[in-house]
mmCIF file of the C-alpha atoms, coordinates in Angstrom:
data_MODEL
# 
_entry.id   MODEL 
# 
loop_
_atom_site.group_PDB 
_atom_site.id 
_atom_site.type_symbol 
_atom_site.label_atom_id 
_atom_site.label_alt_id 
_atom_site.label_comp_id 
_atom_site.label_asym_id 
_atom_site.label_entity_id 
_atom_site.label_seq_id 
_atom_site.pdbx_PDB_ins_code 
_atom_site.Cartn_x 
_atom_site.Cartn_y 
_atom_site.Cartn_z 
_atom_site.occupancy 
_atom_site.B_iso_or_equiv 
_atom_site.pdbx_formal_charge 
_atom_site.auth_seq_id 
_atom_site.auth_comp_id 
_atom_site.auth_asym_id 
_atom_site.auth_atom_id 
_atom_site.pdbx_PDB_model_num 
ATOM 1   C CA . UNK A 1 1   ? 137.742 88.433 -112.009 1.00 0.00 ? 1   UNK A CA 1 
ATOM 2   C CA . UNK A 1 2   ? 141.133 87.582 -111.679 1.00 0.00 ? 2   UNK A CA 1 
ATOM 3   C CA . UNK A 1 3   ? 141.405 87.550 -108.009 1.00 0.00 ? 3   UNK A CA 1 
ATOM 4   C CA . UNK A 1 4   ? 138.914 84.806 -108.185 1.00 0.00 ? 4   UNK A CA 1 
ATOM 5   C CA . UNK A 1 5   ? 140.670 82.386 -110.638 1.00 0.00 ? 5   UNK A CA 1 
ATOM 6   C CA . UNK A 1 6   ? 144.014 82.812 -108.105 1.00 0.00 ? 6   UNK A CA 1 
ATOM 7   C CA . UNK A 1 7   ? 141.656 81.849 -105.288 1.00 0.00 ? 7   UNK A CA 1 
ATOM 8   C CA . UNK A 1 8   ? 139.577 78.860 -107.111 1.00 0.00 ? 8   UNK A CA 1 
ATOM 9   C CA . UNK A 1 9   ? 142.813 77.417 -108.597 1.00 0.00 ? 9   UNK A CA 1 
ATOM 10  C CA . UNK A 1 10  ? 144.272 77.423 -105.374 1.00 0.00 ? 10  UNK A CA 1 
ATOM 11  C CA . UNK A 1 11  ? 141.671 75.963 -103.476 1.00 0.00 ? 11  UNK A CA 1 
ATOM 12  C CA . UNK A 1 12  ? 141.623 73.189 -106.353 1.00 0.00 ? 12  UNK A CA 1 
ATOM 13  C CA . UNK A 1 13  ? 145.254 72.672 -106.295 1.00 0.00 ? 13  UNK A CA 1 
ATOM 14  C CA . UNK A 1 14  ? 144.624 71.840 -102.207 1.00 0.00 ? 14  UNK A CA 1 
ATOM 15  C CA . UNK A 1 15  ? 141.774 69.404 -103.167 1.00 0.00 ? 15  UNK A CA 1 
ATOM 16  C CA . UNK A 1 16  ? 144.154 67.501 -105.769 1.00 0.00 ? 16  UNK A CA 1 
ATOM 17  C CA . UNK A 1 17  ? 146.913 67.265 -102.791 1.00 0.00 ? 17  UNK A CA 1 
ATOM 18  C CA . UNK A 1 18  ? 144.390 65.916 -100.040 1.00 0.00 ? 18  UNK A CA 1 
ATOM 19  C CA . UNK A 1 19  ? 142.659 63.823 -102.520 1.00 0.00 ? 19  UNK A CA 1 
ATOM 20  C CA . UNK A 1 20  ? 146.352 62.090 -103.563 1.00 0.00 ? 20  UNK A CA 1 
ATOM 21  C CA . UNK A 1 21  ? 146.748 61.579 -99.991  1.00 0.00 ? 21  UNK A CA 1 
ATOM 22  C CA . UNK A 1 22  ? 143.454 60.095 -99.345  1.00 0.00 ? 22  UNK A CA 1 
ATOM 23  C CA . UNK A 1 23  ? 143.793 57.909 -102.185 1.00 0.00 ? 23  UNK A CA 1 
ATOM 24  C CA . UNK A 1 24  ? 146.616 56.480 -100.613 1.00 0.00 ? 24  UNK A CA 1 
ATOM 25  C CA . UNK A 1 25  ? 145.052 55.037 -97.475  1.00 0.00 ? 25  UNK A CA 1 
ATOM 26  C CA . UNK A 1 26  ? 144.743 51.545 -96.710  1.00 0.00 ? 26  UNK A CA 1 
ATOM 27  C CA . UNK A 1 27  ? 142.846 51.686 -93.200  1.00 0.00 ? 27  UNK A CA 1 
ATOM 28  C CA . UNK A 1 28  ? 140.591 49.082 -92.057  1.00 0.00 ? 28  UNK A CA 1 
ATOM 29  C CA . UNK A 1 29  ? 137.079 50.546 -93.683  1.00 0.00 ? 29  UNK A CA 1 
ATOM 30  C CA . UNK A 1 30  ? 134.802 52.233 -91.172  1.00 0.00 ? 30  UNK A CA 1 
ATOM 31  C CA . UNK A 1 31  ? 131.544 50.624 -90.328  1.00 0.00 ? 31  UNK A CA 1 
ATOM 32  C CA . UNK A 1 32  ? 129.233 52.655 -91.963  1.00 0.00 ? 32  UNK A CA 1 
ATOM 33  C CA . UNK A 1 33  ? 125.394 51.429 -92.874  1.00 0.00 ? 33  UNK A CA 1 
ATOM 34  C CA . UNK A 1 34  ? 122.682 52.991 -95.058  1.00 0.00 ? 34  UNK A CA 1 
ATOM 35  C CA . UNK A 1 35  ? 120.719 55.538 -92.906  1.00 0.00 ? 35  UNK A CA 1 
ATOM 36  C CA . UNK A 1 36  ? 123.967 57.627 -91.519  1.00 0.00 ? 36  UNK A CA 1 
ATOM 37  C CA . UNK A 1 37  ? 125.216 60.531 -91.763  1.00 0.00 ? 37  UNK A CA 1 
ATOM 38  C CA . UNK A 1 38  ? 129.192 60.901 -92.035  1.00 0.00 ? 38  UNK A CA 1 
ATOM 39  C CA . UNK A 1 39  ? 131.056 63.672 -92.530  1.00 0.00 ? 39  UNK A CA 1 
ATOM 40  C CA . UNK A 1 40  ? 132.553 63.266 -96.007  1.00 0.00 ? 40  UNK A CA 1 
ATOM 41  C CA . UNK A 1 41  ? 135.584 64.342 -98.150  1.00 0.00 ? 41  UNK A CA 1 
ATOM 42  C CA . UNK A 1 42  ? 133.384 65.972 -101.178 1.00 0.00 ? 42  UNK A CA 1 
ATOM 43  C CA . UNK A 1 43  ? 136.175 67.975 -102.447 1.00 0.00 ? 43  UNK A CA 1 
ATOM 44  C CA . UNK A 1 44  ? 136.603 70.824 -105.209 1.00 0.00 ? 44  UNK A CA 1 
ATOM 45  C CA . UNK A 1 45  ? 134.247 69.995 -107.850 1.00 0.00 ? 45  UNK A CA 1 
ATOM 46  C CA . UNK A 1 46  ? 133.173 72.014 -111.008 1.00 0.00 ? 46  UNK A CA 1 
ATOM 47  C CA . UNK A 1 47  ? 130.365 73.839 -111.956 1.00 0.00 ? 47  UNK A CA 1 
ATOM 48  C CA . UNK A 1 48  ? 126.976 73.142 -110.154 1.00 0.00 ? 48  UNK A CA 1 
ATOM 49  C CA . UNK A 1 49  ? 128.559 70.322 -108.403 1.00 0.00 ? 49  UNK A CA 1 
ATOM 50  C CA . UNK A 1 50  ? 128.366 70.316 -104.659 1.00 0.00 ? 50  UNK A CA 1 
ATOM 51  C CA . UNK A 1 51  ? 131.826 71.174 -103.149 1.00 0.00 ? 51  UNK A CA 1 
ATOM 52  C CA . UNK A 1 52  ? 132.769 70.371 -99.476  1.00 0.00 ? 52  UNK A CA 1 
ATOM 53  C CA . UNK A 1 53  ? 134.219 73.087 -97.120  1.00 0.00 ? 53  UNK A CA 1 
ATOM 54  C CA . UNK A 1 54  ? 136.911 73.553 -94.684  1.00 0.00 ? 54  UNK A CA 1 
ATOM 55  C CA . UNK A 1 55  ? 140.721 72.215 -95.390  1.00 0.00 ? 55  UNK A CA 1 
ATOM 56  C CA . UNK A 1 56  ? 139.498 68.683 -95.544  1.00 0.00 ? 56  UNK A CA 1 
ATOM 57  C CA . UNK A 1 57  ? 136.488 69.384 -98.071  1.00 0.00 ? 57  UNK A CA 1 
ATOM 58  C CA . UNK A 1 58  ? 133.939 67.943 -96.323  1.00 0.00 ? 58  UNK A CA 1 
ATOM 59  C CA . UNK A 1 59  ? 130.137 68.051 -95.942  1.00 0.00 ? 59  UNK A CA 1 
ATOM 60  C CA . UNK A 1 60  ? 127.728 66.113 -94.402  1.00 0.00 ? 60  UNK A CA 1 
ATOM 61  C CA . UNK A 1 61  ? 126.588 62.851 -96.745  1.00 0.00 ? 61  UNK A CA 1 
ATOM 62  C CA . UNK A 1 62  ? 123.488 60.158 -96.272  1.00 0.00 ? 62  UNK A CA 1 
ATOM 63  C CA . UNK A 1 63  ? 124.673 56.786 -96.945  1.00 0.00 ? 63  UNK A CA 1 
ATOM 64  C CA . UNK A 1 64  ? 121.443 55.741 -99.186  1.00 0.00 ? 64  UNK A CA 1 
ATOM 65  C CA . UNK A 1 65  ? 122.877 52.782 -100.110 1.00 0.00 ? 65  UNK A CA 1 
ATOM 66  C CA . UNK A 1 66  ? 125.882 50.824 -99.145  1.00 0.00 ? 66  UNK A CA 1 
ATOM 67  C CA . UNK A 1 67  ? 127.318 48.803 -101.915 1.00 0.00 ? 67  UNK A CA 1 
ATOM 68  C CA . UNK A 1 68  ? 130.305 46.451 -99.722  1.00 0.00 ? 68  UNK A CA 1 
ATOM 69  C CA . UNK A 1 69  ? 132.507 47.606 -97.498  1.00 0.00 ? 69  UNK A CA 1 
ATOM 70  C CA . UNK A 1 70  ? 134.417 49.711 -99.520  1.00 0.00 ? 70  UNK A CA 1 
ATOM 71  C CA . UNK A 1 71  ? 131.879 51.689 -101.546 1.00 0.00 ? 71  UNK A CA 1 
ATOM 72  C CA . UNK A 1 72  ? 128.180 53.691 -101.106 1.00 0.00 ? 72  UNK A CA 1 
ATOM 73  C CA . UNK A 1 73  ? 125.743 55.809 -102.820 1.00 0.00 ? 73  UNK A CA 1 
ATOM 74  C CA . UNK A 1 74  ? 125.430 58.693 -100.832 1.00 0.00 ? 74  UNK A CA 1 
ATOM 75  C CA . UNK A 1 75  ? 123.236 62.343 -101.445 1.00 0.00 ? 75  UNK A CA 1 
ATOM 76  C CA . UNK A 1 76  ? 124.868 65.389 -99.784  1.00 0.00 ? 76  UNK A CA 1 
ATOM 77  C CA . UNK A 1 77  ? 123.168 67.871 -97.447  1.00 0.00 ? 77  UNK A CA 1 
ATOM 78  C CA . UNK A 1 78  ? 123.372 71.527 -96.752  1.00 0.00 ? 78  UNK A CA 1 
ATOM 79  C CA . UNK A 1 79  ? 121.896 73.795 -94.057  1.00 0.00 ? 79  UNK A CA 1 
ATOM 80  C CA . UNK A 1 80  ? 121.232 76.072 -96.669  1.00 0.00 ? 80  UNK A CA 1 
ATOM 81  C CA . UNK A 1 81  ? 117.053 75.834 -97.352  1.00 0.00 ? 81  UNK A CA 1 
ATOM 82  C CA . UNK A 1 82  ? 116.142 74.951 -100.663 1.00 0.00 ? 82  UNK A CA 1 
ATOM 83  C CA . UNK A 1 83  ? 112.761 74.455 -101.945 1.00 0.00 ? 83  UNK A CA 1 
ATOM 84  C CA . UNK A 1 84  ? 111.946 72.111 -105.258 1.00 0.00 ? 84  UNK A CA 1 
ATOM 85  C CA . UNK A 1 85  ? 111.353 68.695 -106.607 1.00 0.00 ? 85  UNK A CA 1 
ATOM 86  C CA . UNK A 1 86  ? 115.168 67.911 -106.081 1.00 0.00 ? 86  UNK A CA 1 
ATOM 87  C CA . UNK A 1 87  ? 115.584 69.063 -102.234 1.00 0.00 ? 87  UNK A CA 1 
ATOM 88  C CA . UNK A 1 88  ? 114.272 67.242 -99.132  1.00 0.00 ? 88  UNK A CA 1 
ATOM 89  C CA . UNK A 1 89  ? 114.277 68.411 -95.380  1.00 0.00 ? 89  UNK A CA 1 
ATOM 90  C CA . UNK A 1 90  ? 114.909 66.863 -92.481  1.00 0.00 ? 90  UNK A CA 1 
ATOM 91  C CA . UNK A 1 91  ? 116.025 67.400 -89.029  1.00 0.00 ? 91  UNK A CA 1 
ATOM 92  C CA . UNK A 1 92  ? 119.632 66.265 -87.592  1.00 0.00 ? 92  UNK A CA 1 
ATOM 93  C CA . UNK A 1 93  ? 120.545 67.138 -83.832  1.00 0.00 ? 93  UNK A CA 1 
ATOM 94  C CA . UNK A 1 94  ? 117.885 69.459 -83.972  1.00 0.00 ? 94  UNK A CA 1 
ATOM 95  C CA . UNK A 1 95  ? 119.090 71.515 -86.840  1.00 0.00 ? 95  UNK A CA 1 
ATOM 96  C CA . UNK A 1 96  ? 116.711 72.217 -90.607  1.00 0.00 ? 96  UNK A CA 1 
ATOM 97  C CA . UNK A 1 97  ? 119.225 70.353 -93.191  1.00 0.00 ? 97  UNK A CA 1 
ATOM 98  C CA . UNK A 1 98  ? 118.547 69.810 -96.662  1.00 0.00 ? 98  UNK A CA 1 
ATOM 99  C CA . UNK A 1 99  ? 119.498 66.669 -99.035  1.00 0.00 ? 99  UNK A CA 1 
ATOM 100 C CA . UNK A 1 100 ? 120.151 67.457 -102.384 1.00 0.00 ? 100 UNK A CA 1 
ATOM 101 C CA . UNK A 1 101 ? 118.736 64.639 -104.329 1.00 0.00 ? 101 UNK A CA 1 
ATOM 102 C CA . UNK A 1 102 ? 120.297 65.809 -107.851 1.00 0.00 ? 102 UNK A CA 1 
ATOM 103 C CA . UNK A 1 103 ? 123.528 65.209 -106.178 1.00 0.00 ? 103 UNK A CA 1 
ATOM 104 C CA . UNK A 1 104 ? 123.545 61.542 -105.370 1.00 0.00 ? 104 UNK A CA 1 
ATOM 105 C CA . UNK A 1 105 ? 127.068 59.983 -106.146 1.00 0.00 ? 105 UNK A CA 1 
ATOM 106 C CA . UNK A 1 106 ? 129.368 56.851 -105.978 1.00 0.00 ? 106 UNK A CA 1 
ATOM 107 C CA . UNK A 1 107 ? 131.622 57.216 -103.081 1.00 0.00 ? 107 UNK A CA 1 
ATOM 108 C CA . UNK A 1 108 ? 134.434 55.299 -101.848 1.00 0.00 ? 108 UNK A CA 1 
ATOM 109 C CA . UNK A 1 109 ? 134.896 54.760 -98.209  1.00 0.00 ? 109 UNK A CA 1 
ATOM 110 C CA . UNK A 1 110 ? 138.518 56.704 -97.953  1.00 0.00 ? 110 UNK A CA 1 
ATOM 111 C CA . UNK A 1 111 ? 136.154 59.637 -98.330  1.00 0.00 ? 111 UNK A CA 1 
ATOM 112 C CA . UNK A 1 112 ? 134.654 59.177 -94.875  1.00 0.00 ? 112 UNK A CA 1 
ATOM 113 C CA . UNK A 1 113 ? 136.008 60.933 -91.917  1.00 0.00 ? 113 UNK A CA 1 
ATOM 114 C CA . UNK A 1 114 ? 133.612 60.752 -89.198  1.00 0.00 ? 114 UNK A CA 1 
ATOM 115 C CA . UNK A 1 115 ? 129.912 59.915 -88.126  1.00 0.00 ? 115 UNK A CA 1 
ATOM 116 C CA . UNK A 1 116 ? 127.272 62.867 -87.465  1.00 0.00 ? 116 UNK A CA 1 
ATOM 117 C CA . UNK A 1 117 ? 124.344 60.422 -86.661  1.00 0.00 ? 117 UNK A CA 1 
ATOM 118 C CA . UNK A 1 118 ? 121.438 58.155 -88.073  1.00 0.00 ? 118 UNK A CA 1 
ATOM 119 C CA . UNK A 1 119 ? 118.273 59.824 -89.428  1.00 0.00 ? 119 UNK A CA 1 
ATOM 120 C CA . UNK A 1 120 ? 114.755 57.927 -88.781  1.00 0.00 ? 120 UNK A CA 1 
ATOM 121 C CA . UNK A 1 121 ? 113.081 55.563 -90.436  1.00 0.00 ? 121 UNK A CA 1 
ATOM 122 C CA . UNK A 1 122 ? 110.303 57.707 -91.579  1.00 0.00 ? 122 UNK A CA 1 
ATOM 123 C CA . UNK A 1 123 ? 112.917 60.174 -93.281  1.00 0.00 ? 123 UNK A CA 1 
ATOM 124 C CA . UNK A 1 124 ? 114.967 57.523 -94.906  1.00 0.00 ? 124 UNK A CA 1 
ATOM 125 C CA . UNK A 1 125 ? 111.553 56.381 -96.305  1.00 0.00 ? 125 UNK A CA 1 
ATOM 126 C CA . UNK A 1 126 ? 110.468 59.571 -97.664  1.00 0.00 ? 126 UNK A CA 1 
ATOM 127 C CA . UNK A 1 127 ? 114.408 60.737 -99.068  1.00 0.00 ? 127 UNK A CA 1 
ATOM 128 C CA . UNK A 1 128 ? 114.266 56.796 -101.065 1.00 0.00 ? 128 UNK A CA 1 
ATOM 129 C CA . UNK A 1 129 ? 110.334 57.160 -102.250 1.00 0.00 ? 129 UNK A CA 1 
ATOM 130 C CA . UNK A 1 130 ? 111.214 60.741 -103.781 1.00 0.00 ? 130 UNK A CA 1 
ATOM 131 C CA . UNK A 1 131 ? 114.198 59.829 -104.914 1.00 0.00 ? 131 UNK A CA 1 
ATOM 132 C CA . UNK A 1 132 ? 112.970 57.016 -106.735 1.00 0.00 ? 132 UNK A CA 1 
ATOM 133 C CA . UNK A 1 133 ? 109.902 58.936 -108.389 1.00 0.00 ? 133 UNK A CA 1 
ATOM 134 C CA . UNK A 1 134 ? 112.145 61.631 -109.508 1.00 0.00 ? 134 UNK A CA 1 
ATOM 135 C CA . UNK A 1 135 ? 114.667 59.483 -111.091 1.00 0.00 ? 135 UNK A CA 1 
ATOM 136 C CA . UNK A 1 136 ? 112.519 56.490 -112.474 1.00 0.00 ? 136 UNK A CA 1 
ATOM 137 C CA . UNK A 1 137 ? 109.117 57.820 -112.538 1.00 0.00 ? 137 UNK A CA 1 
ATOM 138 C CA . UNK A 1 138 ? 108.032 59.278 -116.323 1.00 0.00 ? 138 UNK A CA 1 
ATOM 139 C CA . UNK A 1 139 ? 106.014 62.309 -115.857 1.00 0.00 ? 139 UNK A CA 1 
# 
């Protein structure tokens, strides 16, 4: 048990030093529209909350909605296949992904590293529509 609080406070002490340095940027903002995919700076986060991998803590995030320039809602994905009211699958480059809707976040654009691609029309359609029932929808 205590091997694993060295580990998870270490990894969290690495996410507090990128995200200071990410903070910090002042780059032009990438153009980035609602529909894409961008590999995104998720970081160490706590409890259930999605975390992103690798030494730059990122994952693959759906813009859902861009709010300016600077700022998005976004819903995080995983090639990991879950099933529920709160999971939705769809294809990218070929490969099963799934978005988890319970994750959908505020996200500045300093977060963004790179773009994977842009899903279809038909999926964007179906993520919004499901997302909307489960979120507004009484049952």
């Amino acid at each position: 048990m205590i091997r694993f609080m060295k580990t998870y406070i270490k990894r969290f002490i690495q996410w507090i030093q990128f995200k200071s340095t990410a903070d910090s940027y002042t780059h032009t903002p990438p153009h980035f529209k609602e529909r894409e995919v961008w590999w995104c700076a998720v970081g160490e986060n706590i409890g259930n909350e999605i975390c992103g991998k690798g030494s730059f803590f990122t994952r693959p995030v759906l813009i859902i909605r861009k709010l300016d320039r600077y700022s998005f809602i976004g819903l995080p994905l995983t090639k990991t296949r879950r099933n529920g009211n709160w999971y939705t699958h769809i294809l990218i480059n070929d490969d099963s992904n799934t978005v988890i809707l319970s994750q959908i976040r505020y996200y500045d654009y300093r977060r963004l590293d790179k773009r994977l691609c842009t899903i279809t029309c038909n999926d964007f359609l179906t993520i919004k529509n499901k997302l909307f029932t489960l979120l507004f929808q009484s049952k």
